[in-house]
C-alpha positions in Angstrom: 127.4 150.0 180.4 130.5 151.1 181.8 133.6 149.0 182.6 136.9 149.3 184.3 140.0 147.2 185.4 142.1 148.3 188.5 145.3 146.9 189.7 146.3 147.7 193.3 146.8 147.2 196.9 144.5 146.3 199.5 144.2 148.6 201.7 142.1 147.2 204.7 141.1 143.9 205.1 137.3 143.3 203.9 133.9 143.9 205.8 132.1 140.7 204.8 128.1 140.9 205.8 125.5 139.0 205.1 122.3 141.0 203.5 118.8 140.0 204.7 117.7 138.4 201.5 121.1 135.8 202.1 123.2 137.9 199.6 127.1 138.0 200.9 129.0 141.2 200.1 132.6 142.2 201.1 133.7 145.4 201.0 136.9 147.3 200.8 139.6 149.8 199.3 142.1 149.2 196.6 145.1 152.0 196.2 145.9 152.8 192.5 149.0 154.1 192.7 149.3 156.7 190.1 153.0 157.6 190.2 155.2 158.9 193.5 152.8 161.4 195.1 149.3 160.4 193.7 147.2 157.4 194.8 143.3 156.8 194.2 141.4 155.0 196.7 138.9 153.0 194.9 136.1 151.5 197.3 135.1 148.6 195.9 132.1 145.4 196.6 132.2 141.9 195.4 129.0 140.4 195.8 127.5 136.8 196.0 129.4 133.5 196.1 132.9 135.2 195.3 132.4 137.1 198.6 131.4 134.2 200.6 134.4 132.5 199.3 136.9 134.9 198.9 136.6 137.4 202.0 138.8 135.7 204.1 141.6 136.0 201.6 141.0 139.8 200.9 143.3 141.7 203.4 145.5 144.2 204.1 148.6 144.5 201.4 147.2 141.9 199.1 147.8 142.9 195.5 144.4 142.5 193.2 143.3 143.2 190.2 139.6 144.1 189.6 136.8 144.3 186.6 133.4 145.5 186.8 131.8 148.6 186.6 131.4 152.0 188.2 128.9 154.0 189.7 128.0 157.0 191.6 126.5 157.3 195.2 125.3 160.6 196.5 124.4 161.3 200.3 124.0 164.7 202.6 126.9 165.0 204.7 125.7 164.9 208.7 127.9 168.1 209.9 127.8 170.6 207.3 124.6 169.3 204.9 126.8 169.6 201.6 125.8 167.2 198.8 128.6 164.4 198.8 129.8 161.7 196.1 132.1 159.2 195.7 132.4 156.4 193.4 132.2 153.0 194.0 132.9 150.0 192.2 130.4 146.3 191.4 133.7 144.0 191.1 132.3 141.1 188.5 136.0 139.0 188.5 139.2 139.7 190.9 142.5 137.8 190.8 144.1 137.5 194.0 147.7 138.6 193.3 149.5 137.6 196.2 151.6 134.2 196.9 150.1 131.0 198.5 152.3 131.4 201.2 151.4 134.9 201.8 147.7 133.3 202.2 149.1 130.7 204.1 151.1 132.8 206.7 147.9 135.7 207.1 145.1 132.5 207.7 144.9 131.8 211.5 147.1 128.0 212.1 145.1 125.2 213.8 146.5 124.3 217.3 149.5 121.9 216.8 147.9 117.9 217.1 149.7 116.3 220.6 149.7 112.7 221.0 149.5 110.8 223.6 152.4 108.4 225.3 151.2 104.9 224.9 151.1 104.8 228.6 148.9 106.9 229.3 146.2 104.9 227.1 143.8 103.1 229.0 143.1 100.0 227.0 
């Protein structure tokens, strides 16, 4: 079995779905940053529970690192028919890099709570 680790960016937030058999996924890109000019885009799925619960969380600029392994998809591309791959990485643990106040400040706020002058009570 193969196995890799990846530190990076987000680089969109993720596409979370729900498969027909109930299974969660979330998809999305990591950038590697290989030095000044060079960065890998790694696609990457977390599957199951950790998508359900960690999807929301997953967006654009948060810094992660990823484990799990590696493989290869082929398909025909539509235009020009060429054989096409790319890889694409089963994450099996992530740590979520970024602040609690980064979270905090990228979740939507609930509307502010407003009470009532006693007043206007009618008991």
């Amino acid at each position: 079995m193969n196995s890799i680790t990846i530190a990076g960016i987000v680089g969109k937030d993720a596409e979370h779905r729900v498969l027909n058999d109930g299974t969660h996924v979330a998809s999305f890109s990591i950038a590697d940053s290989q030095g000044k000019d060079k960065t890998i885009w790694w696609n990457v799925n977390l599957w199951g529970r950790k998508a359900e619960s960690l999807h929301a969380y997953i967006i654009k600029g948060t810094k992660v690192t990823v484990s799990g392994s590696v493989s290869e998809e082929t398909w025909n591309d539509k235009t020009t028919g060429e054989v096409r791959k790319s890889l694409r990485v089963k994450v099996s643990d992530i740590l979520l890099q970024s602040n609690r106040q980064d979270f905090q400040e990228s979740r939507p706020k609930p509307p502010p709570v407003v009470e009532a002058p006693e007043e206007d009570i009618p008991f």
